[in-house]
N, C-alpha and C positions, 0 to 999 in steps of 0.2 A: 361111432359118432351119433349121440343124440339127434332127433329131428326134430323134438318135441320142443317149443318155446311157451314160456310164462315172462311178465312182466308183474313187477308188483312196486305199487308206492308206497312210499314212506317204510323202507326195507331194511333201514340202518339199524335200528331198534323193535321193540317190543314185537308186536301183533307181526308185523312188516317181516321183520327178522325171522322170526317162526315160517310164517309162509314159505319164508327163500328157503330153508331148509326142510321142510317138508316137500318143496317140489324138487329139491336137489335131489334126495331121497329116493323121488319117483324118476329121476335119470330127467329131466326138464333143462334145456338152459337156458338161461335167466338173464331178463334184463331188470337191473334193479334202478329203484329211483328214489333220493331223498334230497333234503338239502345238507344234510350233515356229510360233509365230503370225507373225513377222518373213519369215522364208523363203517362208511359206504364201502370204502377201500379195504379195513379191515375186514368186514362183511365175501367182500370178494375174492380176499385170498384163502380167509376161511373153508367156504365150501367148493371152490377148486382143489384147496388138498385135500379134501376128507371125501369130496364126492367125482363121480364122472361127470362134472360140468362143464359149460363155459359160460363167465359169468361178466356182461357188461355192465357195467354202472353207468351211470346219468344224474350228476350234483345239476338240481335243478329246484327253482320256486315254485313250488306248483300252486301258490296262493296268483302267482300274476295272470296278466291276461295274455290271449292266447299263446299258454304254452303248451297246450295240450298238440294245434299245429308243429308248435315247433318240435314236438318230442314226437308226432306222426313223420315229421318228415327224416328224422334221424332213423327212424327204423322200419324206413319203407321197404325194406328189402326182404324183412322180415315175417314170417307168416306167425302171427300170436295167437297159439293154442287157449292160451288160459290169460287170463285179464282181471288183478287183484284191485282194486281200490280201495287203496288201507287206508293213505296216509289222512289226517285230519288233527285240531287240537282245540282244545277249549277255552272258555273266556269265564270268570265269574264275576257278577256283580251285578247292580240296577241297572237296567240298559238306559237312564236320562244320564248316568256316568261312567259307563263304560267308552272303551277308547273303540272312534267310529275306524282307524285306519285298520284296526284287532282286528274287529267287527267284520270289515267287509272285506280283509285276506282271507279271514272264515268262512264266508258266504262262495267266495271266487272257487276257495278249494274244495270247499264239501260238495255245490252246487254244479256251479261252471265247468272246471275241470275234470270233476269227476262225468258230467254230463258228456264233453264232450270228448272226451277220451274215449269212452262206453260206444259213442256213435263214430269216432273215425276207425276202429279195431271191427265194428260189429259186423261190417258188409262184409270184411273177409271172410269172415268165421261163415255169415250164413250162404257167400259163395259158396266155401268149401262143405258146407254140409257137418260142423264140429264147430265147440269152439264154448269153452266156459267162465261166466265173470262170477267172481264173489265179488259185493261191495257190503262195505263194511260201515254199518249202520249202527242202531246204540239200543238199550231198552230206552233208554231217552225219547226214541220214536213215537212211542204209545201214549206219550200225555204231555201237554205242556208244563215247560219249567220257568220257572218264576227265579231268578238271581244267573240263571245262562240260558235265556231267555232265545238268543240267537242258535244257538249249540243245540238247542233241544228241535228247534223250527229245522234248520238243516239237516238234522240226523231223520226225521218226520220226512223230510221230503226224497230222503235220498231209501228209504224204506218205499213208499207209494209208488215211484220211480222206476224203483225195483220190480215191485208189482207187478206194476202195469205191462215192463216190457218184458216179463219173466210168459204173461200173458200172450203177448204179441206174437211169441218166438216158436210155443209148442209147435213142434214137429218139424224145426226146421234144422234139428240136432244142435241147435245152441240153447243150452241153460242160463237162466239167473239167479243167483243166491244170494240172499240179504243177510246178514251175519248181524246179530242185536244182541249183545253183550251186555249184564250189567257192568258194575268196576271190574276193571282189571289191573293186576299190577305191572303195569311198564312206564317206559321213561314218560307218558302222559302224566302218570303220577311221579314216581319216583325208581331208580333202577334198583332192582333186586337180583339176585344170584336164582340159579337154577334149584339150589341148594333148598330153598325156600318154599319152593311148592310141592302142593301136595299131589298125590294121584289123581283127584276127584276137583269138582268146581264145586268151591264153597258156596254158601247164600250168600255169603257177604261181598268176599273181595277174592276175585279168581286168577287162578296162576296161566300168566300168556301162552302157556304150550302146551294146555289142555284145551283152553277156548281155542286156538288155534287148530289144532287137530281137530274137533268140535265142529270147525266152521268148514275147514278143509275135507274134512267126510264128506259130510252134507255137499257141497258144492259138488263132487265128485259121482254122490247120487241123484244129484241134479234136484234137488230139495228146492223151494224157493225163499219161503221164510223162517230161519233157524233161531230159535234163544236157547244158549245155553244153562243149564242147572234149572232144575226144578224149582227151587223159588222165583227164580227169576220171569223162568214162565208164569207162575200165578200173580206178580207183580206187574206181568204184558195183559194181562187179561184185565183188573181191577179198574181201569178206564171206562171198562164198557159197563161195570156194573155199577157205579156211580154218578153224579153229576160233573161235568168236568169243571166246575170252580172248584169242589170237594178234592177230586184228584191236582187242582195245582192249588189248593191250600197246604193238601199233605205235602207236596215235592216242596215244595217252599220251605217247610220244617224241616224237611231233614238236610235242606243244602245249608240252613242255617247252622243246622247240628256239626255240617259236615264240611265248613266250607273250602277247607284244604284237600278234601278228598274228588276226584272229576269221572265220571262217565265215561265209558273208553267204547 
């Protein structure tokens, strides 16, 4: 029997989905969380037949308010090794017209929930002396963007966030890892097949179960701030060497270039 537990949101799909089978993998058992209840389910019988799991699910809004309590008190019983905060999604457009209800289920889950989830799991962890989160931030973090204006502020704060309390924790055997992805292909953009990716992370557009593995290393060596693919690292840095109007004139052109394509 496993003693090992992970919890990870937004699990149904993309980024989410990788994790759960990457910790299945390492013999973990899983409480998963999304709102897509179909996927969820499918997700759950998945890596019980393929691995030594056991796998709970939890169809849950994690844009509302506090459900971060209400998903602590469902699994109080449980001691949380590992602490994923995947799930997240984005919005494009002028924020004088973008829709404020988007907007601010946005804010609730990249922010709020994630914030508070991070701190009702953390006291156990650093009771026990163990205890690792990856939260799942964006290259989006390193500069502002001009047309997902919101998207970009959230993913920035959930990175400093990170920081900060990746800072706090040294030595108390719990990690924080910031996971800042350029694109990725998953259902944030569009779904793809396994079929589709390649070995390596492209510059451009990267396949979910390399960046995943990518982030899940790192987390495991207890890394704090990860970007995957070498371009993408020298596109994290070009902030600092610039004026930041300069760097969100440039973000600005290429969301316009790109506006069906999203940040993951």
């Amino acid at each position: 029997m496993n003693n090992k537990t992970a919890l990870v949101t937004g699990a149904a799909s993309g980024l989410g989905y990788e994790f759960a089978v990457l910790l299945a993998k390492d013999s973990y058992n899983l409480i998963l969380i999304d709102i897509d209840s179909e996927n969820l389910e499918g997700t759950k019988k998945e890596l019980e037949s393929l691995y030594q799991t056991q796998v709970t699910i939890l169809v849950k809004d994690l844009s509302t308010a506090e459900i971060a309590n209400e998903i602590y008190n469902e699994i109080q019983d449980k001691s949380i090794d590992v602490l994923i905060n995947n799930a997240g999604f984005g919005l494009f457009g002028t924020f004088s017209k973008t829709n404020w209800q988007r907007e601010s289920a946005m804010l609730h889950l990249h922010i709020m929930t994630t914030t508070h989830l991070t701190k009702l799991l953390l006291n156990g962890m650093v009771e026990r002396g163990k205890g690792r989160i990856l939260n799942i931030s964006s290259l989006a973090a390193f500069q502002p963007g001009p047309l997902m204006a919101i998207y970009y502020a959230s993913k920035a704060y959930i990175l400093s966030f990170s920081e900060a309390i990746a800072n706090e924790l040294k030595g108390t055997g719990v990690t924080v890892t910031v996971l800042c992805p350029g694109q990725t292909k998953t259902s944030f953009q569009q779904v793809v097949s396994k079929q589709n990716c390649d070995n390596k992370i492209s510059f451009n557009m990267a396949c979910p179960v390399q960046v995943a593995k990518y982030g899940y290393n790192a987390m495991m060596q207890g890394k704090t701030v990860v970007v995957p693919g070498f371009f993408n690292k020298f596109l994290s840095k070009l902030p600092r060497l610039m004026p930041r109007k300069t760097s969100a004139s440039i973000v600005r052109k290429i969301q316009e270039k790109n506006r069906e394509g999203s940040l993951n």
